[in-house]
C-alpha positions in Angstrom: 31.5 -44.3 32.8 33.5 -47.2 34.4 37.1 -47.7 33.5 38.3 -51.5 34.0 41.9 -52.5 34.6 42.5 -56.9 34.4 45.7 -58.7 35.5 49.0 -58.0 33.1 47.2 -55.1 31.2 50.2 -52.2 31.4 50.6 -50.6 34.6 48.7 -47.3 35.5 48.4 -44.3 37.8 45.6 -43.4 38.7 45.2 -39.4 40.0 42.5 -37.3 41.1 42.1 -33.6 39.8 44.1 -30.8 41.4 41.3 -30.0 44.3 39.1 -32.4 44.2 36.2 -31.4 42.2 35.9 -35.5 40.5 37.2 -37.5 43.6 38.2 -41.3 41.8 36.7 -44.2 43.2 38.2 -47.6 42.3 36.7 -51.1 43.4 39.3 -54.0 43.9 37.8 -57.0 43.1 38.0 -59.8 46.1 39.9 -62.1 44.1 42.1 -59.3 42.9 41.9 -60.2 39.4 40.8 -56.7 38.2 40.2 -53.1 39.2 36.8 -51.0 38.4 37.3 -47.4 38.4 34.9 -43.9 38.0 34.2 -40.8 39.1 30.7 -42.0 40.2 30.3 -43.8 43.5 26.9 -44.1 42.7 27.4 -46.2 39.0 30.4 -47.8 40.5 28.8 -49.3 42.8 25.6 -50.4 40.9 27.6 -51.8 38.5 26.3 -55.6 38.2 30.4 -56.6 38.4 30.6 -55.5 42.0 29.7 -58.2 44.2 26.9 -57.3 47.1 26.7 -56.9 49.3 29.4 -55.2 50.3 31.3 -56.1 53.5 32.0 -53.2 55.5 35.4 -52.8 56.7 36.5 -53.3 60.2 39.3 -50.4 60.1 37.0 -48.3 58.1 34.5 -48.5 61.1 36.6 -48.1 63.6 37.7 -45.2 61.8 34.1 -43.9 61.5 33.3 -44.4 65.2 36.5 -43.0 66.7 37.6 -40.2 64.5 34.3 -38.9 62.4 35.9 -39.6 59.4 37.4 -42.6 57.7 40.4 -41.0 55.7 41.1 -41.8 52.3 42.0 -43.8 50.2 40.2 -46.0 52.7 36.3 -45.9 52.7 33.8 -48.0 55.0 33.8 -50.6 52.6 36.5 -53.8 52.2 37.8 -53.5 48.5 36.5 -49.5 47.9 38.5 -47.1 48.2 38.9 -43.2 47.1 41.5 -40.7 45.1 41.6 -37.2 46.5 43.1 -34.3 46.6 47.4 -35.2 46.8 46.3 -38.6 46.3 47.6 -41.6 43.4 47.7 -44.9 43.2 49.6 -47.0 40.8 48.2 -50.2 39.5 50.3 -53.2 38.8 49.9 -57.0 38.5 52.2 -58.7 41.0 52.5 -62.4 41.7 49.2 -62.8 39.5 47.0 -60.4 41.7 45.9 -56.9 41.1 48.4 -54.5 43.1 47.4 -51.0 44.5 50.3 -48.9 45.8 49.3 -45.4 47.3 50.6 -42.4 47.5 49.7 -38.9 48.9 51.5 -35.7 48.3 50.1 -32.4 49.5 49.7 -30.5 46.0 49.4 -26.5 47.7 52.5 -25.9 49.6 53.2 -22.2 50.6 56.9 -22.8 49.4 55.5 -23.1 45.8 53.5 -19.9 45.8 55.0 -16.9 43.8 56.3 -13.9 45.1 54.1 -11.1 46.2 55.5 -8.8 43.1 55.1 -11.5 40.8 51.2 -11.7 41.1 49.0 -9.3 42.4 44.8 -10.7 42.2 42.8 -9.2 39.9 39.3 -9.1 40.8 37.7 -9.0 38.1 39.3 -12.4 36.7 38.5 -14.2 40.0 34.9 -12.9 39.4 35.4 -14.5 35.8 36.7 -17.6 36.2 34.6 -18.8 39.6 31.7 -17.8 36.7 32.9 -19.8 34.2 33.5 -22.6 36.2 29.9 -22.8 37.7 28.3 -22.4 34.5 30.4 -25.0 32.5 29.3 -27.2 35.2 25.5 -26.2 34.7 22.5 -28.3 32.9 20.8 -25.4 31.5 17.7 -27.3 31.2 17.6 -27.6 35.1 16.8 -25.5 37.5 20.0 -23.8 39.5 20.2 -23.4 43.0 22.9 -22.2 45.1 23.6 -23.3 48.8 23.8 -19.8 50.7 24.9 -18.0 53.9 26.4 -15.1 55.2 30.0 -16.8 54.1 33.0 -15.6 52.0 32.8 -18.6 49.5 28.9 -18.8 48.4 28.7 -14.7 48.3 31.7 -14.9 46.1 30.3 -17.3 43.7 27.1 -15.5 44.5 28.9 -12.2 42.9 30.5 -14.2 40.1 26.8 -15.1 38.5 25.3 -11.4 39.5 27.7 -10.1 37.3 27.6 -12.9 34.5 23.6 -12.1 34.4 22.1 -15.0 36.1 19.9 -13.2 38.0 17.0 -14.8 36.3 18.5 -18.3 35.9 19.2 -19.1 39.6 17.4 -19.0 43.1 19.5 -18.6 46.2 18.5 -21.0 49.4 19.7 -20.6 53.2 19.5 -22.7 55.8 17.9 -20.7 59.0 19.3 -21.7 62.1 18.2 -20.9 65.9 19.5 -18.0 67.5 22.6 -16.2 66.9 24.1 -18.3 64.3 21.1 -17.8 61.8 22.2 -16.1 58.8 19.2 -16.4 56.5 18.0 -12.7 57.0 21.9 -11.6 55.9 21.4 -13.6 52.7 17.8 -12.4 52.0 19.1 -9.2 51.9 22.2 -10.0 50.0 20.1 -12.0 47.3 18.1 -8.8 47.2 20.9 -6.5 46.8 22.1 -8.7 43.9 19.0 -9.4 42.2 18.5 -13.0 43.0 15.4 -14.9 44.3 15.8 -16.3 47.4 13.9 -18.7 49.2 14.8 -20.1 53.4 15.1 -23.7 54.1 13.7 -24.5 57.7 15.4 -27.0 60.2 12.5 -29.8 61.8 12.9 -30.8 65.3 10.2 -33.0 66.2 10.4 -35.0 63.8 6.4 -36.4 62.3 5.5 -39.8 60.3 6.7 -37.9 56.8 10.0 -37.0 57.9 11.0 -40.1 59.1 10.1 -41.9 55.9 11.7 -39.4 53.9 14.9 -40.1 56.1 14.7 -43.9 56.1 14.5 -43.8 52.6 17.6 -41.3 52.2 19.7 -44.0 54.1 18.9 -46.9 51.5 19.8 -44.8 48.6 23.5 -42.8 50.5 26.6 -44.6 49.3 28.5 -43.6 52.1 27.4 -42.8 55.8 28.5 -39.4 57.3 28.6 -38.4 60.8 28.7 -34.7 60.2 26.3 -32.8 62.4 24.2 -31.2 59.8 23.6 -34.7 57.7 19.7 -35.0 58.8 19.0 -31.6 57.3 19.5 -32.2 53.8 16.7 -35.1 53.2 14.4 -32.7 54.8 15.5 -29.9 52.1 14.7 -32.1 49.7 11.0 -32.7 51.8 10.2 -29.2 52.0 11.9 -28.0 48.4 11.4 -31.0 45.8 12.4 -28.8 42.7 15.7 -29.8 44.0 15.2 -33.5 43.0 17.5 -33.3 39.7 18.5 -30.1 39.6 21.8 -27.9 39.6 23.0 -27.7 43.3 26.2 -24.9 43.3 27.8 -25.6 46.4 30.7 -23.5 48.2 33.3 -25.6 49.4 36.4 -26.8 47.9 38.7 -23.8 48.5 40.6 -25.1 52.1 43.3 -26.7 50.4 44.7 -23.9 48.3 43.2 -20.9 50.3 44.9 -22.5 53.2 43.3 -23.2 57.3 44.9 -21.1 59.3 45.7 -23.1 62.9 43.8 -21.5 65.8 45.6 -20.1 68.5 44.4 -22.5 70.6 45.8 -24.7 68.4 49.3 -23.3 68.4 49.6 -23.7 71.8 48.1 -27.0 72.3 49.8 -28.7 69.6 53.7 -28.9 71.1 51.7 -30.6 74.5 49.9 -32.8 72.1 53.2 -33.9 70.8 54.0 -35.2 74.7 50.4 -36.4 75.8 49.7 -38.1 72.7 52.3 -41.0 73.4 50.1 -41.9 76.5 48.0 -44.0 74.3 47.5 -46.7 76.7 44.7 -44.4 78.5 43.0 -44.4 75.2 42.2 -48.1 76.3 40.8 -46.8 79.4 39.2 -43.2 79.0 35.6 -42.4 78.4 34.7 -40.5 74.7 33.8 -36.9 77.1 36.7 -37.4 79.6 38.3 -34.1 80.4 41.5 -36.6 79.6 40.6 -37.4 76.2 41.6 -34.0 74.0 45.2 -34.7 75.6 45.7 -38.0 74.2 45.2 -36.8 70.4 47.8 -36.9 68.1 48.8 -33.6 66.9 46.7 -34.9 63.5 43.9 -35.7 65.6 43.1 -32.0 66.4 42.6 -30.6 63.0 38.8 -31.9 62.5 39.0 -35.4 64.1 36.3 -35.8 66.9 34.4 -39.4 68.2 34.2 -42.0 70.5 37.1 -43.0 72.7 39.0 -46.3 71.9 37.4 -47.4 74.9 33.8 -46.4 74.5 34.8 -47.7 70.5 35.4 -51.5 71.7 32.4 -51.4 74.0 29.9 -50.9 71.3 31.7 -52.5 68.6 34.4 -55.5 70.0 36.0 -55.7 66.6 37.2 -52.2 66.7 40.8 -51.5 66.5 42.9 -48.4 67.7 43.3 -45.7 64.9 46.2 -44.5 67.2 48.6 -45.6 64.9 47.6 -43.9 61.8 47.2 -40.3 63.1 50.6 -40.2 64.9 52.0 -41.7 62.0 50.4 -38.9 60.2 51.9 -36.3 63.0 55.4 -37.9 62.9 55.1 -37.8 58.9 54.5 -33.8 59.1 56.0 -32.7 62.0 58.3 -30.3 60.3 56.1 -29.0 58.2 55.3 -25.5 58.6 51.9 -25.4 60.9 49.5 -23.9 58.1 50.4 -26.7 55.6 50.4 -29.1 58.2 46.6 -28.4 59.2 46.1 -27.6 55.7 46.8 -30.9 54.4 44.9 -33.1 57.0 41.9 -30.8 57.7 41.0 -30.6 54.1 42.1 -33.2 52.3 40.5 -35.5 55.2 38.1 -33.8 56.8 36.6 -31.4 54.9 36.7 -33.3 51.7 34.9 -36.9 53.3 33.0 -35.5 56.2 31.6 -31.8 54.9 31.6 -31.9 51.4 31.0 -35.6 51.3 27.3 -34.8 53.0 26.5 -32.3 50.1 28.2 -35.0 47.4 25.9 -37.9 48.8 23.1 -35.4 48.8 22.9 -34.6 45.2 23.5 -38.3 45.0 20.2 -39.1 46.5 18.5 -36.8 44.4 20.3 -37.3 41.1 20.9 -33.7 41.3 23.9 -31.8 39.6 26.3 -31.0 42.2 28.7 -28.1 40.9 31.9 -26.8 43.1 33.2 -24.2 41.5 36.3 -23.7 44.0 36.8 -26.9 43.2 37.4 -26.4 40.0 40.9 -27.1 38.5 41.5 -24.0 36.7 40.3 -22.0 39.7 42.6 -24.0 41.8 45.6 -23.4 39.8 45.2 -19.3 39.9 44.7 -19.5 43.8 47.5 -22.2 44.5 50.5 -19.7 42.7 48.5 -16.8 44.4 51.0 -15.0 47.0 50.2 -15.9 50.5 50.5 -12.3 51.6 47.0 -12.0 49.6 45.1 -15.6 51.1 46.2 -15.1 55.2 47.6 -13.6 57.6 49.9 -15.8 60.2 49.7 -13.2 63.0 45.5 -12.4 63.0 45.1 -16.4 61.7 42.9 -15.2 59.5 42.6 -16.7 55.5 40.8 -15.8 52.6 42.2 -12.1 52.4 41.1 -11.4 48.9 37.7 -13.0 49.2 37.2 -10.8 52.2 38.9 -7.4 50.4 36.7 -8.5 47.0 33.4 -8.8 49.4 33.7 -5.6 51.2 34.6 -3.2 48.2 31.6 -4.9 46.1 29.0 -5.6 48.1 29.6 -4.2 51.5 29.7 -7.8 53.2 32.3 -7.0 56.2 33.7 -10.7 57.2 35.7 -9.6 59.5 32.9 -8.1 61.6 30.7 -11.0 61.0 33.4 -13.4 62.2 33.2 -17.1 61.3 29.4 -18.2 60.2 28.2 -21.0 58.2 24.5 -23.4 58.3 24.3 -25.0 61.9 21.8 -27.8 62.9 20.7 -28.6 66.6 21.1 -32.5 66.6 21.2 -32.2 70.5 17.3 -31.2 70.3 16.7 -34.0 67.6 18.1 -36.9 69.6 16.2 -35.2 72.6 13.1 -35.0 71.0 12.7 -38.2 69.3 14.5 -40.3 71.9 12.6 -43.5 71.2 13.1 -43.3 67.7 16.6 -43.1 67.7 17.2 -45.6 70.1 14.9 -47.9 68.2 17.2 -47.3 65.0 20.2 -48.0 67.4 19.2 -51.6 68.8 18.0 -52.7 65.7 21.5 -52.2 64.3 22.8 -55.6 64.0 26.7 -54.2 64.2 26.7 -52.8 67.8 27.1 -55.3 70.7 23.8 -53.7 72.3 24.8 -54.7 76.6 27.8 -52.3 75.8 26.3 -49.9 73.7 23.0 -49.5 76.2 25.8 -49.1 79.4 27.5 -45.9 76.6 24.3 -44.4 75.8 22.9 -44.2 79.1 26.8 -42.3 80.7 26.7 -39.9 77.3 22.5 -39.0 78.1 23.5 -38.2 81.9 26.3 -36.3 80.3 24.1 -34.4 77.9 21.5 -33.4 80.3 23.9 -32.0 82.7 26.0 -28.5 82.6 28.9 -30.7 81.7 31.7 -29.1 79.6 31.0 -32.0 76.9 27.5 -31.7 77.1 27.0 -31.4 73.3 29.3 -33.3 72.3 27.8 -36.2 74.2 24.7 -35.6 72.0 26.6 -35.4 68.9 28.2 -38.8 69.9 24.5 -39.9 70.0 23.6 -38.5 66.9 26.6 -39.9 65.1 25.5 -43.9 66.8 21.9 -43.1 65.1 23.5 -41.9 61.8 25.0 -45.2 61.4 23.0 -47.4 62.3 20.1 -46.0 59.8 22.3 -46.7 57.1 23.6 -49.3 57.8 20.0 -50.9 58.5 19.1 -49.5 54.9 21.5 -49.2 52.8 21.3 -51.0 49.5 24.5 -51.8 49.2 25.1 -53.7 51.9 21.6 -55.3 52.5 21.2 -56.3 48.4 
């Protein structure tokens, strides 16, 4: 459904749900005359009133290319924008124009959580209403399928439907990764153990004729591009599972914001340097994106999910780019006495996690008209969690969160978090841009955005990097990967090539 506000209707505000589960995503008209507004990216913009194509924003790409993520309520698009989580925006008419004034106020402060002997969790209702909130999501005439790993939130939700008897009414699917990080043998035998089928997804390296095609045509449909590393799986999910294709896809994140991100301890004792390094940003003009120098320029913001190219590398490949320095220390200075878990809190999931990982599984089910369902997302599961005493969600000395999902785990099913340490799907884009090397260079030049002398002289320093035991070895193929990312869509995408 598409809302529509003209000039001198009554004034509006315009909010998001508590934790995101219906993100709002509004359209500005370019002569300002009148707003478009839904919770579908994909119907707003296919609606014949938006005018294609769409430009792409200058600050949105420089945004994309130096941080990972562009952070709402701006999108990569001029005149799009987004309403998240803490987010409003009131609507005016002004001097005969269309007026958008933002706001953003973090909604799950610690100060507002009760008392530990005012509330103690009850399992049994967090098992009920995670239930009821996947299934009041669910098209029963679809087929359900729930992303799974060896993690605290899909095992939950996984538990939630065991014991609400879906056994029979949903299939469990795992990504298996290489090596050590592979968890799809934990949830086979968790699956088992509940009484679910199960069924591995496998990643593709090389990639052949089909998968490429399948890819290309993934970019023409996505509203949004992504950088996250794991983006190239999903088309290929959708290639080797197409019962997928317009079904129920229950999917475990959403929970960040009110279960809290605990800093690292790294984190805690990089962050009061950051706070001194940070206002060096003239070297930003000069470093290269793996420079042992660039972590210490970040903005204390910048460490809490923010990862890409350095301003320098940024204007090389892309001369219209502009410094995002200003945003994220304004961000810092706006937060910086906040207490640390609300501070990384707010940032890492309101930004990151909500536009760069769950925006991959969002544009996803887009592509395949699926059902995407996020039952932590949901608001009434949101608003038991969010007055939840923090003595039961983490633990400031052991920086561990998630308590009662861990406890809850352990006593039912005899998943030990703790021992398994921090797991979730992994995806070796290093070995795809090694493997197909002419492929996604050919994608790159043929990308009409990038001034291709600079971006030739950055690709060549990041390979050298990449095939050497440097320290940002990796990352210098993830930097890769990302270049490629964008430029398939923006080759392809509909929106921007109508």
């Amino acid at each position: 459904m598409i809302n529509q506000y003209i000039l001198n209707d009554t004034p509006i505000t315009l909010t998001s749900d508590l934790a995101g589960e219906f993100p709002l995503y509004l359209y500005l008209a370019p002569d300002k005359q009148s707003l478009l507004y839904s919770i579908s990216i994909i119907e707003l913009l296919s609606d014949a009133r938006v005018k294609k194509p769409l430009a792409v924003s200058i600050e949105g790409m420089s945004f994309l290319l130096q941080s990972g993520v562009v952070p709402p309520p701006k999108t990569i698009y001029e005149n799009v924008f987004i309403v998240g989580i803490g987010d409003s925006v009131e609507v005016c008419t002004q001097q005969n124009q269309t007026q958008l004034n933002f706001k953003h106020e973090f909604p799950f402060f610690n100060a507002h959580r009760l008392a530990p002997e005012d509330m103690q969790p009850d399992e049994a209702l967090i098992l009920q209403i995670l239930a009821e909130a996947t299934i009041s999501r669910i098209d029963e005439s679809k087929p359900t399928f729930l992303f799974h790993s060896a993690g605290k939130d899909s095992n939950s939700i996984a538990l939630a439907m065991a014991e609400a008897g879906w056994q029979n009414k949903m299939t469990l699917i795992t990504h298996k990764s290489k090596g050590q990080a592979d968890e799809s043998e934990i949830s086979k035998s968790i699956a088992k153990q509940l009484g679910f089928k199960h069924q591995i997804l496998h990643e593709v390296d090389h990639l052949q004729a089909q998968h490429k095609r399948v890819i290309e045509d993934y970019f023409s449909i996505v509203p949004f591009p992504s950088t996250d590393n794991v983006m190239l799986a999903y088309p290929l999910y959708a290639h080797q599972m197409p019962e997928l294709k317009g079904a129920n896809i229950i999917d475990g994140g959403g929970n960040d914001s009110y279960m809290m991100t605990p800093p690292s301890r790294h984190e805690q004792k990089v962050l009061p340097l950051s706070k001194l390094t940070s206002k060096l940003a003239f070297i930003r003009r000069m470093a290269a994106s793996e420079s042992l120098l660039t972590p210490l320029l970040r903005t204390p913001a910048e460490w809490y999910g923010m990862a890409g190219l350095s301003y320098a590398d940024s204007k090389n490949i892309f001369p219209k780019s502009i410094s995002v320095y200003g945003h994220w220390q304004a961000q810092s200075k706006l937060r910086q006495n906040w207490d640390s878990f609300d501070f990384k809190t707010d940032i890492l999931t309101t930004i990151t996690a909500a536009e760069l990982h769950i925006r991959k599984v969002r544009t996803f089910a887009d592509s395949i008209n699926s059902n995407l369902v996020l039952p932590f997302a949901n608001q009434n599961v949101a608003t038991y969690f969010a007055k939840m005493p923090e003595a039961y969600l983490f633990d400031r000395k052991q920086f561990k969160n998630k308590l009662i999902l861990r406890t809850l785990l352990k006593d039912r099913i005899g998943l030990d978090s703790d021992k398994l340490g921090k797991m979730g799907f992994s995806y070796d884009s290093r070995s795809i841009v090694l493997q197909n090397w002419d492929w996604i260079i050919q994608e790159i030049h043929q990308c009409s955005l990038w001034h291709q002398p600079g971006m030739d002289k950055v690709l060549n320093r990041l390979k050298s990097t990449m095939q050497n035991k440097h320290k940002y070895a990796e990352f210098s193929g993830r930097l890769i990967y990302r270049k490629y990312l964008i430029s398939s869509w923006f080759n392809r995408n509909r929106f921007i090539n109508d």
